[in-house]
BALOBA-1460 file (C-alpha; in Angstrom, 3 decimals):
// residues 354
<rec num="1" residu="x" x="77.261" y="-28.453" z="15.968"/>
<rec num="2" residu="x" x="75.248" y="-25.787" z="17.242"/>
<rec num="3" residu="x" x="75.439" y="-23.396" z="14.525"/>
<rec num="4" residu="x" x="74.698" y="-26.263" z="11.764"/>
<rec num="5" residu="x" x="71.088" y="-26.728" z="14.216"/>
<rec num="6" residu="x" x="70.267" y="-23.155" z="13.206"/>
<rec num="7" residu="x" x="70.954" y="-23.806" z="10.100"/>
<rec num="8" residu="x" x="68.911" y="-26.641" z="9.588"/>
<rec num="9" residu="x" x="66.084" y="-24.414" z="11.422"/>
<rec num="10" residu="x" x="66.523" y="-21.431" z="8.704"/>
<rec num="11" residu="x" x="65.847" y="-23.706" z="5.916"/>
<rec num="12" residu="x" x="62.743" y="-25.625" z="7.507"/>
<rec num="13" residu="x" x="61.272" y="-23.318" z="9.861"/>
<rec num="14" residu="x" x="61.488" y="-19.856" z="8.367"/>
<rec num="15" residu="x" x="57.640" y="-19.720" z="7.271"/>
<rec num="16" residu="x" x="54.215" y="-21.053" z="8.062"/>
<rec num="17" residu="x" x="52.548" y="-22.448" z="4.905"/>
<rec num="18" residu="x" x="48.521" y="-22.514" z="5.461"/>
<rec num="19" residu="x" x="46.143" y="-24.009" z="2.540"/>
<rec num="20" residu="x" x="42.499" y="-23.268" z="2.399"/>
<rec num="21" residu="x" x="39.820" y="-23.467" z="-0.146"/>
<rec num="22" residu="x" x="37.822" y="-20.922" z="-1.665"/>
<rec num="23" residu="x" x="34.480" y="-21.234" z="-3.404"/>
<rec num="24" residu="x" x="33.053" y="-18.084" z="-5.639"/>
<rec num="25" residu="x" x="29.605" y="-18.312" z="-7.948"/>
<rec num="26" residu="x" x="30.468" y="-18.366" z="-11.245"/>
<rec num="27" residu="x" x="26.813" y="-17.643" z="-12.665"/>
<rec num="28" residu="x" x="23.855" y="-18.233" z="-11.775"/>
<rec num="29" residu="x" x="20.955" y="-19.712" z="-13.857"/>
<rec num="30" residu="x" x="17.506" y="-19.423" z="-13.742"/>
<rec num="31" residu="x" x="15.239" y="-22.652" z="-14.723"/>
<rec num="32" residu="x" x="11.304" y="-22.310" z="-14.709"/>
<rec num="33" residu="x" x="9.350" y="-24.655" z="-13.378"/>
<rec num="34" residu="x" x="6.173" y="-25.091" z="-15.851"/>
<rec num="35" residu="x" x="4.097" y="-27.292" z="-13.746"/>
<rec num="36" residu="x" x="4.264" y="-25.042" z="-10.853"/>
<rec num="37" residu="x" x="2.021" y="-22.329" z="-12.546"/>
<rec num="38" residu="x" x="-0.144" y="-20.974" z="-10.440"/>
<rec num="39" residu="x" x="-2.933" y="-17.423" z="-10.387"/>
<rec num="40" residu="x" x="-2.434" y="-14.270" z="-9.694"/>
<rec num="41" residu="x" x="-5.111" y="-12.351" z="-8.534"/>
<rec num="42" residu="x" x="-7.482" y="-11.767" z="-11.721"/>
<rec num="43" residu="x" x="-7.005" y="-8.487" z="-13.361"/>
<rec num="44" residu="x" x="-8.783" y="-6.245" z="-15.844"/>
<rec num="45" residu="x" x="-6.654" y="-5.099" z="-18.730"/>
<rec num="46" residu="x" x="-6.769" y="-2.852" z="-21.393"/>
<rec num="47" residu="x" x="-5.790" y="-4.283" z="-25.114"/>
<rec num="48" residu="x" x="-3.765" y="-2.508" z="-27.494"/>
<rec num="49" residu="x" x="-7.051" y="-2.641" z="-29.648"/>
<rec num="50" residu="x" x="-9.204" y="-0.665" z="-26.842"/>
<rec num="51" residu="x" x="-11.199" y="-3.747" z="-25.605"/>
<rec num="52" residu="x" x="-11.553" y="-4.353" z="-21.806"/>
<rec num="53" residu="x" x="-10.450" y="-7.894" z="-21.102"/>
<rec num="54" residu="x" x="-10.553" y="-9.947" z="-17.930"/>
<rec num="55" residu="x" x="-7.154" y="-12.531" z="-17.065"/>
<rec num="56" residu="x" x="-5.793" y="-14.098" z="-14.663"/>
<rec num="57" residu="x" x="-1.694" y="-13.927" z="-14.629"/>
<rec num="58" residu="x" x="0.264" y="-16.572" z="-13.949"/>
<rec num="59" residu="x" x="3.111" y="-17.181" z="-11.922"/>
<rec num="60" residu="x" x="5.872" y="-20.041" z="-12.046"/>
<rec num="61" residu="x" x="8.136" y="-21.094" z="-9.695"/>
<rec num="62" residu="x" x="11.858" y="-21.346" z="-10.390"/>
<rec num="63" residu="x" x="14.933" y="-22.966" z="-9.652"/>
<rec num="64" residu="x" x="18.394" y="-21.086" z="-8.802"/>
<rec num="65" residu="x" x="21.128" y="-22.998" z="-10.511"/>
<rec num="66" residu="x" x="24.774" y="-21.674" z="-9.113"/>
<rec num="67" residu="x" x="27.889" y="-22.646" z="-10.314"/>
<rec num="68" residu="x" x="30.495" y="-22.438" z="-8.215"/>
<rec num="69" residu="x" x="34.406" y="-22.106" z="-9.045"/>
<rec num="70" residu="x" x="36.777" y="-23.519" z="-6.622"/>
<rec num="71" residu="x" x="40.039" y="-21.865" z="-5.678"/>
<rec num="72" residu="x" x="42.992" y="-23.180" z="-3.288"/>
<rec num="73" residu="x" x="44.972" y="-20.949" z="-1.520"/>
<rec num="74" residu="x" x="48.205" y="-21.533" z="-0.587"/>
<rec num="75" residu="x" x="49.068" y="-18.737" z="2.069"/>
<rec num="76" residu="x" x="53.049" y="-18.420" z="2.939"/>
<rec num="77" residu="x" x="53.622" y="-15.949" z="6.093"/>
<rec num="78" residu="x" x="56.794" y="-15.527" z="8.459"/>
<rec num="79" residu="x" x="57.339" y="-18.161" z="10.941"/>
<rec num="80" residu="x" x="57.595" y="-15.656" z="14.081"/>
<rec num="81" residu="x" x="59.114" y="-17.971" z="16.355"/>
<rec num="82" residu="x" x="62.125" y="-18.589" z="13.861"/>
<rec num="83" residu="x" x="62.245" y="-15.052" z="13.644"/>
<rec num="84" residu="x" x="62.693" y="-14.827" z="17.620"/>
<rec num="85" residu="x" x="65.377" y="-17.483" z="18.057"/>
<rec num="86" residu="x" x="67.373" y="-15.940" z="14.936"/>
<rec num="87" residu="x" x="66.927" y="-12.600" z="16.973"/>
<rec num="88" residu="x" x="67.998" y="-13.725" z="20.325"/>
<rec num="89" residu="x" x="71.250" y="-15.415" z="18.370"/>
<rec num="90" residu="x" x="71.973" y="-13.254" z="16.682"/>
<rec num="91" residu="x" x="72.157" y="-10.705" z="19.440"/>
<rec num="92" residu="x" x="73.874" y="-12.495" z="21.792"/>
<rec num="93" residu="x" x="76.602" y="-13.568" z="19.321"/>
<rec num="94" residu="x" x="76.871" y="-9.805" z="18.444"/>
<rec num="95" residu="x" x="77.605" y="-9.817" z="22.057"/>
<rec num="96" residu="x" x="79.729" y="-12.588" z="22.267"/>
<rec num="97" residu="x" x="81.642" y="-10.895" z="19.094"/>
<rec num="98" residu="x" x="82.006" y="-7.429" z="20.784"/>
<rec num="99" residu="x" x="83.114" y="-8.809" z="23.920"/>
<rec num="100" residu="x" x="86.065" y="-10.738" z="22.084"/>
<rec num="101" residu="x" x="87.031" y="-7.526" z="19.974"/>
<rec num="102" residu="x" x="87.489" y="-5.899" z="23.761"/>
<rec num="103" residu="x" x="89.759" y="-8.862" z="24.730"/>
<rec num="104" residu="x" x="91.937" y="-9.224" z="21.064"/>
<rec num="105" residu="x" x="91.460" y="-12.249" z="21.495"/>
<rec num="106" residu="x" x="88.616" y="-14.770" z="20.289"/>
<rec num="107" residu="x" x="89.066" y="-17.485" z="22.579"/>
<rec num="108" residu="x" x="86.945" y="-18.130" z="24.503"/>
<rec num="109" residu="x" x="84.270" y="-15.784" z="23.287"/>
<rec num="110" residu="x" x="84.967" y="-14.859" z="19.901"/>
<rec num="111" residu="x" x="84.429" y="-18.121" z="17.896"/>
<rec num="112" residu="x" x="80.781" y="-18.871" z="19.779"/>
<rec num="113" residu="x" x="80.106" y="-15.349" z="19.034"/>
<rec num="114" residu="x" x="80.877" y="-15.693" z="15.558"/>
<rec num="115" residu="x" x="79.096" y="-18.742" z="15.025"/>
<rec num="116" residu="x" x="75.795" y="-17.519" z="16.464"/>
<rec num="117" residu="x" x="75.868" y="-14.247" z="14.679"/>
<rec num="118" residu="x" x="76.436" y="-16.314" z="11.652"/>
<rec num="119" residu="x" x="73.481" y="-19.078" z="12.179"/>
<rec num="120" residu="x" x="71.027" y="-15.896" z="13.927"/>
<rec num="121" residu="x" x="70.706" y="-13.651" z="10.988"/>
<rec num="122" residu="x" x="69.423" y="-16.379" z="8.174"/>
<rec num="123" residu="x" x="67.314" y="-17.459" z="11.344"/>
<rec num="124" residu="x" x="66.036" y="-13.741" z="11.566"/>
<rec num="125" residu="x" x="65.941" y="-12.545" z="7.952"/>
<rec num="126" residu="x" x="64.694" y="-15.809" z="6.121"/>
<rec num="127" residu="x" x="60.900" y="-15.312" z="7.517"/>
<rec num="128" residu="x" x="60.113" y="-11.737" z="5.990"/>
<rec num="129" residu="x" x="61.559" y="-13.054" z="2.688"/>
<rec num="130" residu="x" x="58.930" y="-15.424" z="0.584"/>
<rec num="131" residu="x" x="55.975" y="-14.439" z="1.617"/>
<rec num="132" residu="x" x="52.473" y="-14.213" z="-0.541"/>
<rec num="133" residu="x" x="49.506" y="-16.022" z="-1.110"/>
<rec num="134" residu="x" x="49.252" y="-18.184" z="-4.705"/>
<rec num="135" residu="x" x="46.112" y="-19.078" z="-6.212"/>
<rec num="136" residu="x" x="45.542" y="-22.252" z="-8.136"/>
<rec num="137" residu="x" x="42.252" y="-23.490" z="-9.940"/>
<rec num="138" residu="x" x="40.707" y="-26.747" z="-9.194"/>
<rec num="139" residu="x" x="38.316" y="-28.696" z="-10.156"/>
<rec num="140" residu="x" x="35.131" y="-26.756" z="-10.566"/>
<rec num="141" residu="x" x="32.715" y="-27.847" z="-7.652"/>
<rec num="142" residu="x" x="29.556" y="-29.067" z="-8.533"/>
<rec num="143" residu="x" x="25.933" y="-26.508" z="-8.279"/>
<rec num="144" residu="x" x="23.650" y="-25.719" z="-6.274"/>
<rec num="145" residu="x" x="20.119" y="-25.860" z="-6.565"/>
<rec num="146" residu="x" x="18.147" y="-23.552" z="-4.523"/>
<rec num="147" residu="x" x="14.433" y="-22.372" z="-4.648"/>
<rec num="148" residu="x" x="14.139" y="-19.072" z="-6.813"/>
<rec num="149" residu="x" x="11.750" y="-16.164" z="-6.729"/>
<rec num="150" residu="x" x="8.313" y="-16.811" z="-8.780"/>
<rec num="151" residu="x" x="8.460" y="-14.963" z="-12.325"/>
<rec num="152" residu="x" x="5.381" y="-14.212" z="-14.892"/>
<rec num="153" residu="x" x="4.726" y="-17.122" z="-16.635"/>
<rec num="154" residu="x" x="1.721" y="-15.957" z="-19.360"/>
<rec num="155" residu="x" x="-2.166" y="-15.530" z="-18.810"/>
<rec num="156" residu="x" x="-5.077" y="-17.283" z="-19.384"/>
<rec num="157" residu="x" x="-8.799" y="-15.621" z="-19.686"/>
<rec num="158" residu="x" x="-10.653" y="-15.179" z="-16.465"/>
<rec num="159" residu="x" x="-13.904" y="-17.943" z="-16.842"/>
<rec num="160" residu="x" x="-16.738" y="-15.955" z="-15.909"/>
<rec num="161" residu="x" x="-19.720" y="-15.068" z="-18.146"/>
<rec num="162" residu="x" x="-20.589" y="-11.552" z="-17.365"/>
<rec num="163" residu="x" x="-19.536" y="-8.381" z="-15.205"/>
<rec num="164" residu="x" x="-20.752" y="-5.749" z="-14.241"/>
<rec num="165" residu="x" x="-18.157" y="-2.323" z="-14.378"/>
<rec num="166" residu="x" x="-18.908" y="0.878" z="-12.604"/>
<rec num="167" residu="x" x="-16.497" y="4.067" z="-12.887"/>
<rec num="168" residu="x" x="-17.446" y="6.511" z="-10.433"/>
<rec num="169" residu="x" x="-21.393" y="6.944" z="-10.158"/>
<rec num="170" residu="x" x="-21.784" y="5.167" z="-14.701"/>
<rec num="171" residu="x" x="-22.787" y="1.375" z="-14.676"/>
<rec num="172" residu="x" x="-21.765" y="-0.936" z="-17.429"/>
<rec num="173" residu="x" x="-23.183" y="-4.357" z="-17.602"/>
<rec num="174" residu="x" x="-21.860" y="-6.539" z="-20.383"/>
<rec num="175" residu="x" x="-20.989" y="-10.389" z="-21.241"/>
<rec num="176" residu="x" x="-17.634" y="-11.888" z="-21.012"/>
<rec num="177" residu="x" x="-16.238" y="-14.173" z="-23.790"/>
<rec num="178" residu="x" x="-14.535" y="-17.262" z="-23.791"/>
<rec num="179" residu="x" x="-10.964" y="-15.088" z="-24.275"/>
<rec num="180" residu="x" x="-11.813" y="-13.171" z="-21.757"/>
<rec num="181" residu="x" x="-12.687" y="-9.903" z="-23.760"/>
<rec num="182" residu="x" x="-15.684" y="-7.480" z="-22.441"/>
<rec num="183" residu="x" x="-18.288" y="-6.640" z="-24.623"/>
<rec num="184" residu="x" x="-18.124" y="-3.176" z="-24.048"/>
<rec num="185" residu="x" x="-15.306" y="-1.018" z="-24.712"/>
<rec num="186" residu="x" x="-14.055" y="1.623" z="-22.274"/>
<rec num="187" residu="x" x="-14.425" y="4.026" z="-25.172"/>
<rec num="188" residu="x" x="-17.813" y="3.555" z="-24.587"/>
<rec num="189" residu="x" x="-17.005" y="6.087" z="-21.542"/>
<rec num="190" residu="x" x="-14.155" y="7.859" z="-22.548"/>
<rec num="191" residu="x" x="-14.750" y="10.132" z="-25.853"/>
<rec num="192" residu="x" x="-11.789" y="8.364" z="-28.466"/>
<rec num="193" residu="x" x="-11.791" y="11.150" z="-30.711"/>
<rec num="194" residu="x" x="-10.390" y="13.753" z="-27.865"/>
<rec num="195" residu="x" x="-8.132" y="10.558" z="-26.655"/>
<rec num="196" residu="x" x="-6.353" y="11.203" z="-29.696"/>
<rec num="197" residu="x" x="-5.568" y="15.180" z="-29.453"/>
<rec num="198" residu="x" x="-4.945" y="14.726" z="-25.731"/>
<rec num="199" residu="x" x="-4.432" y="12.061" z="-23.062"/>
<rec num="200" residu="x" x="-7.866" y="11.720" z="-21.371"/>
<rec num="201" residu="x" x="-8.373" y="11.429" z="-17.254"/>
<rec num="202" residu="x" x="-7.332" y="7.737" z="-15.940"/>
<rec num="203" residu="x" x="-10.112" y="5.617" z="-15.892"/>
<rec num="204" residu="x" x="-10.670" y="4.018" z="-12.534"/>
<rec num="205" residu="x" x="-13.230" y="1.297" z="-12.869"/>
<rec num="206" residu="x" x="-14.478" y="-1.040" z="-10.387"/>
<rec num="207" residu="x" x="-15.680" y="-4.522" z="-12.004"/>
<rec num="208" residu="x" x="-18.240" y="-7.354" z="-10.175"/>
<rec num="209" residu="x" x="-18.374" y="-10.796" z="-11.654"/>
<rec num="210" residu="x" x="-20.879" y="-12.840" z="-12.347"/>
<rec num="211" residu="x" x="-19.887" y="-15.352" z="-9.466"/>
<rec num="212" residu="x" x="-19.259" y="-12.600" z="-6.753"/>
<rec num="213" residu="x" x="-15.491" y="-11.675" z="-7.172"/>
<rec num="214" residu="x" x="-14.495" y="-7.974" z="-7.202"/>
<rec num="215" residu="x" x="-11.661" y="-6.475" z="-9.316"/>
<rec num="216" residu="x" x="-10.366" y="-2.876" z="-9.021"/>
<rec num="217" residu="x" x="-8.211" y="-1.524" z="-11.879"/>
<rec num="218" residu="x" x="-6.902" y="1.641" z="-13.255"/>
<rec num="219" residu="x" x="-6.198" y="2.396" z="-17.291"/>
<rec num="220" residu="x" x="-3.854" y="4.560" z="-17.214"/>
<rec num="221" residu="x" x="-4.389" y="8.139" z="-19.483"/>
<rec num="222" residu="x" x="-1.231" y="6.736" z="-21.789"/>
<rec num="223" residu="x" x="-2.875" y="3.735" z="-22.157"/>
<rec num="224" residu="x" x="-5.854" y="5.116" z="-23.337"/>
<rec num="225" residu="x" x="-4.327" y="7.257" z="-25.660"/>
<rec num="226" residu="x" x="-2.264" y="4.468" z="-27.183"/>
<rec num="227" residu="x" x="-5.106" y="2.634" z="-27.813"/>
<rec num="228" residu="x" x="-7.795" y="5.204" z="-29.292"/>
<rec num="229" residu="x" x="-6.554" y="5.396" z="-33.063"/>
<rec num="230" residu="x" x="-6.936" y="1.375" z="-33.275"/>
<rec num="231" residu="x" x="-10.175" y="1.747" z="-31.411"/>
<rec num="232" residu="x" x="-11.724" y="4.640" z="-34.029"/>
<rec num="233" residu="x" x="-10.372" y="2.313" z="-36.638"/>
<rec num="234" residu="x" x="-12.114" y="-0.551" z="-36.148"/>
<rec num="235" residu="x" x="-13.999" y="-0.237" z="-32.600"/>
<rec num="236" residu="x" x="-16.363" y="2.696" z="-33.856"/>
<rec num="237" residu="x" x="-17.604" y="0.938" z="-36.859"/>
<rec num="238" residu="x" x="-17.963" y="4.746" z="-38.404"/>
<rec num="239" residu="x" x="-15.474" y="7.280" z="-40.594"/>
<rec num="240" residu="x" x="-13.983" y="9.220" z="-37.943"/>
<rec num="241" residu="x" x="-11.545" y="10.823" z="-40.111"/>
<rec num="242" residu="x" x="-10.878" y="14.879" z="-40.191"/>
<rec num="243" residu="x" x="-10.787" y="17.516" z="-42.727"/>
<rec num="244" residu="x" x="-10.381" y="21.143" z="-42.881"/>
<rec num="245" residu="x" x="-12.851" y="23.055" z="-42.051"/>
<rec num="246" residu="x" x="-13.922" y="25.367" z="-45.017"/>
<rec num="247" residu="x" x="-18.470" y="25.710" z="-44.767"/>
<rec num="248" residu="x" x="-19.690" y="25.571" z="-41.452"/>
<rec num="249" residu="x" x="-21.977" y="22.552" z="-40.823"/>
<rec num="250" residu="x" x="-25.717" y="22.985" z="-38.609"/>
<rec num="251" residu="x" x="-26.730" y="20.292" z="-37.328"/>
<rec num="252" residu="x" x="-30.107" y="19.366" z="-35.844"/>
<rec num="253" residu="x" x="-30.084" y="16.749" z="-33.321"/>
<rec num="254" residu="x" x="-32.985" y="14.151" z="-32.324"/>
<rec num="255" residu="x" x="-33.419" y="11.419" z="-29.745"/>
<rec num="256" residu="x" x="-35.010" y="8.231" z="-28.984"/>
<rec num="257" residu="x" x="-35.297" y="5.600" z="-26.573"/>
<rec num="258" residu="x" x="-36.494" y="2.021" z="-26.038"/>
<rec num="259" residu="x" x="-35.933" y="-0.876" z="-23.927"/>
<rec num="260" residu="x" x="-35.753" y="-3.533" z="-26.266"/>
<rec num="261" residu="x" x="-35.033" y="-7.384" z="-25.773"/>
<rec num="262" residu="x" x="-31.888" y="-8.461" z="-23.925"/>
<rec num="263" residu="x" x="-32.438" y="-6.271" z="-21.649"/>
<rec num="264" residu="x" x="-30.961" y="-3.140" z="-23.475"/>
<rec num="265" residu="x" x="-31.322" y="0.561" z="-24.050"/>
<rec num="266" residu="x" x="-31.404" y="1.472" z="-27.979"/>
<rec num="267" residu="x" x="-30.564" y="4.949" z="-28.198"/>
<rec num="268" residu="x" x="-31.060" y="6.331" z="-31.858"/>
<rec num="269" residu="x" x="-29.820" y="9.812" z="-32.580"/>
<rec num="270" residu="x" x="-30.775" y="11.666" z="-35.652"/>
<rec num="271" residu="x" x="-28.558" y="14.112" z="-37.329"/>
<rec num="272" residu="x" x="-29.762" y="16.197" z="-39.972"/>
<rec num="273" residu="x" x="-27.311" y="18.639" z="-41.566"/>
<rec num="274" residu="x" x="-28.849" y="21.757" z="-42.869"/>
<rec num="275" residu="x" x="-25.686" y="23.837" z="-43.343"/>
<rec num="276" residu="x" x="-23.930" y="24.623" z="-46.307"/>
<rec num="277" residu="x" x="-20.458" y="22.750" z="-45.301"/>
<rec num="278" residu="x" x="-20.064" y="19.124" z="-44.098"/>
<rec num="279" residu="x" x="-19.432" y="18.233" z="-40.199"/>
<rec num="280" residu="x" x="-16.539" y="15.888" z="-39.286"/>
<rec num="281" residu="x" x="-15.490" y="13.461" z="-36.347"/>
<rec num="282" residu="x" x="-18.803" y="13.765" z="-34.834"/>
<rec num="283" residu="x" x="-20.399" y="12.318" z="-31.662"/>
<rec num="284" residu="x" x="-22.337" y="12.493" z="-29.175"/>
<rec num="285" residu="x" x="-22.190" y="12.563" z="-25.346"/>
<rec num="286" residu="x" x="-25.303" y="10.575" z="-23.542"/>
<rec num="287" residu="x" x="-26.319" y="12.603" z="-20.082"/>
<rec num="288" residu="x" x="-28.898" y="10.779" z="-17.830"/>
<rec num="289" residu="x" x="-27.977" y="11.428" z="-14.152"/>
<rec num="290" residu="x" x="-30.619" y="9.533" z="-12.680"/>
<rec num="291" residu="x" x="-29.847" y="6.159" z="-14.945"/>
<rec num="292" residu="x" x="-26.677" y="4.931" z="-14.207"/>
<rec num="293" residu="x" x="-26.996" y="2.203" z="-16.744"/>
<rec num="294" residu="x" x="-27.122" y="4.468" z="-19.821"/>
<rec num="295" residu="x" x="-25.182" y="7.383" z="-18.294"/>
<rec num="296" residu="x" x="-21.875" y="8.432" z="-19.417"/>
<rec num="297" residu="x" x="-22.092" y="6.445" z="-23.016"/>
<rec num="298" residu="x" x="-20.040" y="7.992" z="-26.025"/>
<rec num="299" residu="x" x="-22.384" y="7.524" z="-29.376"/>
<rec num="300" residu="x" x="-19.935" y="7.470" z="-32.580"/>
<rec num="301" residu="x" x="-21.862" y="9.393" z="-35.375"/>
<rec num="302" residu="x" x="-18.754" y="10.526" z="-37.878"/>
<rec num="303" residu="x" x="-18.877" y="12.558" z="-40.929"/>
<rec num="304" residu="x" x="-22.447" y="14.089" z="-41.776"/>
<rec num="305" residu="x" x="-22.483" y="15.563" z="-45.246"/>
<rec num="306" residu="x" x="-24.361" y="18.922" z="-45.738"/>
<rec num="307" residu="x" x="-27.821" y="17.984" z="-46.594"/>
<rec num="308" residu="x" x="-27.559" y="14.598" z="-45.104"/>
<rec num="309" residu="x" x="-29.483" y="12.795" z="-42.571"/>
<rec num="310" residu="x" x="-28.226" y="10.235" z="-40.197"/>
<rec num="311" residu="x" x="-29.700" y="8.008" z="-37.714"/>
<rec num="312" residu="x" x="-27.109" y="6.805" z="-35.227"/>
<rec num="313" residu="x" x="-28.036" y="3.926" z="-33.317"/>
<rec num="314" residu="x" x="-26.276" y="2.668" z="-29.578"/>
<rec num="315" residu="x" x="-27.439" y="-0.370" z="-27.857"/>
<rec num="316" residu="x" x="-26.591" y="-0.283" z="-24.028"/>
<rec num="317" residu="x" x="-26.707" y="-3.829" z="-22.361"/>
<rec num="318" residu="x" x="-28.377" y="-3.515" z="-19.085"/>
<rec num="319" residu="x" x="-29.125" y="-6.107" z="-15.972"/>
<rec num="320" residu="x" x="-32.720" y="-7.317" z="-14.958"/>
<rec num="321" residu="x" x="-32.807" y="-4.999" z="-12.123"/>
<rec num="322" residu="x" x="-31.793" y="-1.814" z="-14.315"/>
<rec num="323" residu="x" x="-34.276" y="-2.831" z="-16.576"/>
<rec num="324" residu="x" x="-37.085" y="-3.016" z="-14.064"/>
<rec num="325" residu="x" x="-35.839" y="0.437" z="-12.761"/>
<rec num="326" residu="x" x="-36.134" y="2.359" z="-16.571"/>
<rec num="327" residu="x" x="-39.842" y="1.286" z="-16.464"/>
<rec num="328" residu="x" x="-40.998" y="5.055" z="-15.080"/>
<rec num="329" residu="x" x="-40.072" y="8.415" z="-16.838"/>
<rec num="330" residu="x" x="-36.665" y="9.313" z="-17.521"/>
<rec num="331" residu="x" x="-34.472" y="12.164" z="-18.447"/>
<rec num="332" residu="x" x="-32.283" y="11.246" z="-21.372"/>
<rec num="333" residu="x" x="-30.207" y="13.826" z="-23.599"/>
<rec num="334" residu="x" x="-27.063" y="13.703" z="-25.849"/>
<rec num="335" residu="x" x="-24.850" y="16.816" z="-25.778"/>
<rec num="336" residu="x" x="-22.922" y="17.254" z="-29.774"/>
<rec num="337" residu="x" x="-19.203" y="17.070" z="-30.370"/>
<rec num="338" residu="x" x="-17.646" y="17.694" z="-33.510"/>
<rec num="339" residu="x" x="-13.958" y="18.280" z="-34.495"/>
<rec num="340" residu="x" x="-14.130" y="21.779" z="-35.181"/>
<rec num="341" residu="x" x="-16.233" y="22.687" z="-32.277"/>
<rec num="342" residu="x" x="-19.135" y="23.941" z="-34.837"/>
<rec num="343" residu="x" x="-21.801" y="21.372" z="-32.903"/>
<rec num="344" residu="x" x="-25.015" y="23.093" z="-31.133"/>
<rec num="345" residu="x" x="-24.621" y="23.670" z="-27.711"/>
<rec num="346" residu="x" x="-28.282" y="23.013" z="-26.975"/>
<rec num="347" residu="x" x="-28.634" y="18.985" z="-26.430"/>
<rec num="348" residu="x" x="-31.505" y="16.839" z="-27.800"/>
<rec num="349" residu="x" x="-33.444" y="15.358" z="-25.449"/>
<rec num="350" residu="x" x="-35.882" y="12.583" z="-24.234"/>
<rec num="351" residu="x" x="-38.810" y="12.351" z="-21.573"/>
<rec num="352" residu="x" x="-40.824" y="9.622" z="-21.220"/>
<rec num="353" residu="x" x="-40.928" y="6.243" z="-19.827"/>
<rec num="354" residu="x" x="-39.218" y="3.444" z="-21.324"/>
């Protein structure tokens, strides 16, 4: 009777079976949520075109969708008390056994020995054999929604109708339009021409709205380098294209200035060419210290033919007050570039009051 109890206990008790359920993400999908747009700070950009233009970016919220796949585990591990009592039988029927061997005889020891040897070892073996964990899929439990990180979601113009853009101690004052664009080009301060044999200096420009606001940006030297060609191409309005030098060009320079309605500057440069060969990619630099407004400014002349005369005119947009503040004499000259370095090195120049 005894030994079939063990028995019974080796087939039903030998392990512990545990179940538990397991849930992994699958994937995770990202959903925007288009009427949760809202500003970033606004922002002065450069197009691939070489026009300033003023934005705001905007930002969406989003939605984290996870789906989950469930697992059950089915975890089958040795039943340690079983292994115990199969021990402890198992030993003392070894005992029991021995002792009987010592006798020859197996009454009255031998045959209980025997018995719970025989019932032990199943008792004592059965838990370490069986053992693992199994894995089986089940129904797919449902997602989660959770709140996601904001993500760019477009731009839209900046509304404001004028700015006014210093970088370093050089003032430009200019309208906005309804796109957002600036009327005045930052190749109005940085010299295209060389943009295209070199990457200029970053341009660090500080911009004041119309309303008050302040924006701070940088345009990167790549940037400006990326953009030049398209800028000469259409921006300059003039033939800025190259070719070899054979005749050495002279040019001979002239200035004038005017406040005209607006308010604005009108520059006009004259070029005459009295050398025998042709000058190419020219321009000129304007240098006025003391006027801010007008200081700084790139004037795109282009090809003079030998012989030739060219007048080369740049209107500078300028505020009420920097209007009111060119009334007196001024200091005005423009300093010659060309693309084969034959310009004068001696500047025109104008004094007078504007």
């Amino acid at each position: 009777m005894r030994a079939r109890v063990l028995v019974v206990l080796a087939v039903t008790g030998c392990h512990v079976v545990t179940q538990s359920e397991t849930l992994r993400p699958e994937r995770t999908e990202r959903i925007r949520r288009a009427d949760a747009a809202h500003p970033a700070p606004p922002a002065l950009v450069l197009t691939t075109t070489g026009e300033l233009r003023f934005i705001e970016a905007l930002r969406c919220a989003t939605d984290e969708v996870v789906a989950r796949t469930r697992t059950i585990e089915i975890a089958t591990r040795p039943n340690l008390a079983t292994f115990v009592v199969g021990a402890i039988a198992t030993s003392i029927g070894g005992v029991l056994v021995v002792r009987a061997v010592a006798d020859r005889e197996l009454a009255p020891f031998g045959y209980p020995g025997i018995a719970l040897a025989g019932g032990g070892l199943p008792l004592a073996i059965g838990p370490w054999i069986g053992n693992g964990v199994e894995r089986r899929a089940a129904r797919d439990a449902p997602p989660v929604r959770r709140p996601g990180p904001d993500e760019p979601c477009g731009e839209r113009p900046l509304a404001a109708r004028s700015a006014v853009i210093h970088a370093g101690t050089i003032e430009m004052y200019g309208s906005i339009a309804g796109d957002g664009r600036f009327a005045i080009s930052p190749f109005a301060l940085v010299d295209a021409f060389d943009a295209t044999v070199g990457p200029p200096p970053p341009l660090d420009l500080r911009a004041t709205l119309d309303d008050g606001r302040a924006i701070a940006a940088i345009i990167d030297r790549a940037a400006l380098a990326a953009a030049a060609p398209a800028f000469l191409a259409r921006g300059a309005g003039v033939d800025m294209h190259v070719e070899p030098l054979r005749l050495v060009p002279d040019l001979v320079p002239g200035l004038r200035a005017r406040v005209v309605d607006g308010p604005s500057v009108q520059l006009v440069v004259t070029l005459r060419n009295d050398g025998p060969g042709p000058a190419w990619a020219v321009r000129g630099h304007i240098v006025a210290p003391a006027v801010p407004a007008i200081d700084g400014r790139v004037v795109y002349i282009g090809a003079v033919a030998n012989g030739a005369t060219l007048n080369r005119e740049l209107r500078i947009p300028i505020s009420d007050a920097a209007a009111g503040a060119l009334r007196g004499a001024v200091d005005i000259s423009v300093e010659l570039r060309d693309a084969h370095g034959t310009a004068p090195t001696t500047p025109a120049r104008f004094r007078g009051s504007l």
